[in-house]
C-alpha positions in Angstrom: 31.8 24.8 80.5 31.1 27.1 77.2 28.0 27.0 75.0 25.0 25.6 74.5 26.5 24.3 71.0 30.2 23.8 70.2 32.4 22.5 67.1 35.5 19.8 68.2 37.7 19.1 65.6 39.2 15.6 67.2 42.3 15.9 64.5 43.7 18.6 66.1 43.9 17.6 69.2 40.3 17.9 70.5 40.2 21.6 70.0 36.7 23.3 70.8 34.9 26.1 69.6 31.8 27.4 71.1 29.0 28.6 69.2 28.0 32.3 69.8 24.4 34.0 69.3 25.6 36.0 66.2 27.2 32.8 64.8 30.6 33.0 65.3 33.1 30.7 66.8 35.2 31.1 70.1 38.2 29.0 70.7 37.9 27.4 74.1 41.9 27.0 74.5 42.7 30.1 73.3 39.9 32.2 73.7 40.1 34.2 70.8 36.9 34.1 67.8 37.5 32.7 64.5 38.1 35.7 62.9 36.2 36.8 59.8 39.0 37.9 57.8 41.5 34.6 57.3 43.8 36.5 54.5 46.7 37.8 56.7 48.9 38.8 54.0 51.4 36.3 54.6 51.5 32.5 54.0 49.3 33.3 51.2 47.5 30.4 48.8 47.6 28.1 52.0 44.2 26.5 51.9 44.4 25.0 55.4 44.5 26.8 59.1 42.6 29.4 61.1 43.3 32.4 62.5 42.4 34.1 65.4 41.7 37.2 66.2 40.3 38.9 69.2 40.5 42.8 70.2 43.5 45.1 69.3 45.1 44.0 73.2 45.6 40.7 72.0 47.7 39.0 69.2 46.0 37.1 66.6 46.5 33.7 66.8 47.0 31.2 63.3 46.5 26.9 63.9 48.2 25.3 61.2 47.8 21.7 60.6 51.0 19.8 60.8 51.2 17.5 57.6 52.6 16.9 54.5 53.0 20.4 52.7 52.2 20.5 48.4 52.3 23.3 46.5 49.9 23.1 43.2 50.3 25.0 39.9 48.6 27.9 40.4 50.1 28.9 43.9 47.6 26.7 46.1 49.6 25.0 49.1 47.8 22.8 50.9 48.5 19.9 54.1 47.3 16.9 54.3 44.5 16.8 57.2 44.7 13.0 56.5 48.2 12.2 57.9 48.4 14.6 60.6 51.8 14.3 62.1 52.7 14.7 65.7 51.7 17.3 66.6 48.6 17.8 64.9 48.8 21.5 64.9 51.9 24.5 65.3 50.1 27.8 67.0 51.6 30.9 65.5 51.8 34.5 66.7 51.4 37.2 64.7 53.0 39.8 65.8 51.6 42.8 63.8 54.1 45.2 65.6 56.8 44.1 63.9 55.2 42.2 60.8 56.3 38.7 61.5 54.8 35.3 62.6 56.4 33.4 65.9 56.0 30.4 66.5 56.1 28.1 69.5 59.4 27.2 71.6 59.4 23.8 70.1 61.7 24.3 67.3 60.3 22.0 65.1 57.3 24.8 64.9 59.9 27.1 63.4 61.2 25.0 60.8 58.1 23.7 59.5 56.7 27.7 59.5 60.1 28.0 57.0 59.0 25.9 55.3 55.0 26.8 55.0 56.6 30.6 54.2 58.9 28.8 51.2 55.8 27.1 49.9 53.6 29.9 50.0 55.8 32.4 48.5 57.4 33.8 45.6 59.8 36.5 43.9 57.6 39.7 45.4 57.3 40.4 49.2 53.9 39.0 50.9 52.2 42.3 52.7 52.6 41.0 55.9 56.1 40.2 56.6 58.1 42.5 53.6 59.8 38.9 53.0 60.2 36.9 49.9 60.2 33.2 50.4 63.3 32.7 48.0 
């Protein structure tokens, strides 16, 4: 099934993206584009993940590679696509509604969004979520 032409990043579990006509990217499992706009006010400085977004019906969707989390001087966080841990990837929800991010049952999704949101935050509330990672 899908495209003509598709990405696969292996690393994260095989996940496939098919090529459209205007030169965006569809996400097979989720099926949600790549969206244009990757700032979502929240986990901001993070220099790895992708989010999702489709129509206003649907939730945006963020894939986070699951590694070894450094923040940088500077407020640059990144993870460590080399040393992928199991699994490769949490899936997040943003739930604009309520201006938060949800992640997976698997609790282990949670904690390690805790600590992305520590990481990638400061003193002042991010714009998404109102919170301060302090």
């Amino acid at each position: 099934g899908g495209g003509a032409h598709w990405v696969l990043l292996p690393r994260l579990q095989g996940l496939r993206f098919d090529v459209t006509g205007a030169g965006g990217l569809v996400s097979r499992e989720f099926k949600l584009p790549v969206s244009k706009e990757q700032n979502f006010g929240t986990l901001t400085g993070l220099q790895q993940g992708l989010l999702l977004r489709g129509t206003k019906c649907e939730r945006p969707v963020f894939l986070c590679p699951h590694g070894k989390v450094t923040r940088h001087v500077g407020g640059m966080v990144t993870v460590d696509k080399e040393l992928l841990r199991e699994p490769p990837y949490f899936r997040y929800e943003l739930r604009e509604e309520l201006n938060d991010v949800v992640g997976t049952k698997v609790r282990q999704s949670w904690v390690y969004l805790a600590w992305l949101h520590a990481a990638t935050s400061g003193l002042l509330p991010d714009r998404f979520t109102g919170q301060v990672g302090t």
